[in-house]
C-alpha distance (Angstrom), angle and dihedral (degrees) to the residues before:
residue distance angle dihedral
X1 . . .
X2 3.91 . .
X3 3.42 92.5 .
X4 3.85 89.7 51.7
X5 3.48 88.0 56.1
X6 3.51 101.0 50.6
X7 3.77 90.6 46.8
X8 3.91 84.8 63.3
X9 3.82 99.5 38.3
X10 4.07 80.3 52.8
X11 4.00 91.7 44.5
X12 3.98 85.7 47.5
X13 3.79 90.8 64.2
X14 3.25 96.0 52.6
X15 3.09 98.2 52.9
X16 3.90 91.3 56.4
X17 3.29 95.2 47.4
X18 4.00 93.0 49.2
X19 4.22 88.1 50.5
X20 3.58 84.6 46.9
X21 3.81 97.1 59.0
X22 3.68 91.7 28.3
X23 4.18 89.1 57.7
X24 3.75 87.3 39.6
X25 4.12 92.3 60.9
X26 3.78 95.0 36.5
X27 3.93 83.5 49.4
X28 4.02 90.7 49.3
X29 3.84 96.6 44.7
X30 3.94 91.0 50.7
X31 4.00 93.2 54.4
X32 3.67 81.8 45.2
X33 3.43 100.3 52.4
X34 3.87 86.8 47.4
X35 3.55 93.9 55.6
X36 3.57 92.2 58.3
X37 3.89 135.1 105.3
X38 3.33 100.4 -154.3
X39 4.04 118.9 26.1
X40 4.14 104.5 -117.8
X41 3.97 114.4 -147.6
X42 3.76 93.3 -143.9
X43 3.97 88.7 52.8
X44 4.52 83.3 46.0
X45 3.46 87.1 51.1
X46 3.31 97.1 51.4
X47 3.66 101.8 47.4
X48 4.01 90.8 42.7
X49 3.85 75.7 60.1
X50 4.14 106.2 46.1
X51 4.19 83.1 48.8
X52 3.80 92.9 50.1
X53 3.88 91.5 49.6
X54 3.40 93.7 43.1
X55 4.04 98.9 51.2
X56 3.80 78.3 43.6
X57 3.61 99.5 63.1
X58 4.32 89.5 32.8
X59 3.78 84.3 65.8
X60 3.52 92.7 50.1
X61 3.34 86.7 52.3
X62 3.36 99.7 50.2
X63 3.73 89.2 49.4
X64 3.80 93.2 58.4
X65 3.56 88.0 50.0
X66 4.11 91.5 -121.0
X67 3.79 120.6 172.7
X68 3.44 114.8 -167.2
X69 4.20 91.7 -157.4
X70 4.10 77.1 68.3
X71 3.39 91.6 54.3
């Protein structure tokens, strides 16, 4: 059982740390795509694509009941 427990706690952080990155990208590619003249499909694409990851891994979040004050 403790080592179950870990084994989340350990999975937990991961997860925050992977939202973290995945919300830092998504956050870079919007200010990029801001910045531009000219709005670049690859650089749509790409943003389209750091959002859907990122609401992906909030859900799972969310379904795991993690708070990241907690953590």
């Amino acid at each position: 059982m403790l080592r179950k427990q870990k084994m989340r706690k350990e999975f937990d952080q991961r997860l925050i740390g992977l939202m973290g990155n995945i919300k830092k990208e998504w956050d870079q590619k919007s200010d990029l795509l801001k910045l531009s003249y000219e709005p670049n499909d690859e650089l749509q694409y790409r943003l389209r694509l750091a959002k859907a990851k990122y609401i992906f891994l909030f859900k799972e979040a969310k379904i795991r009941k993690i708070s990241i004050k907690d953590h």
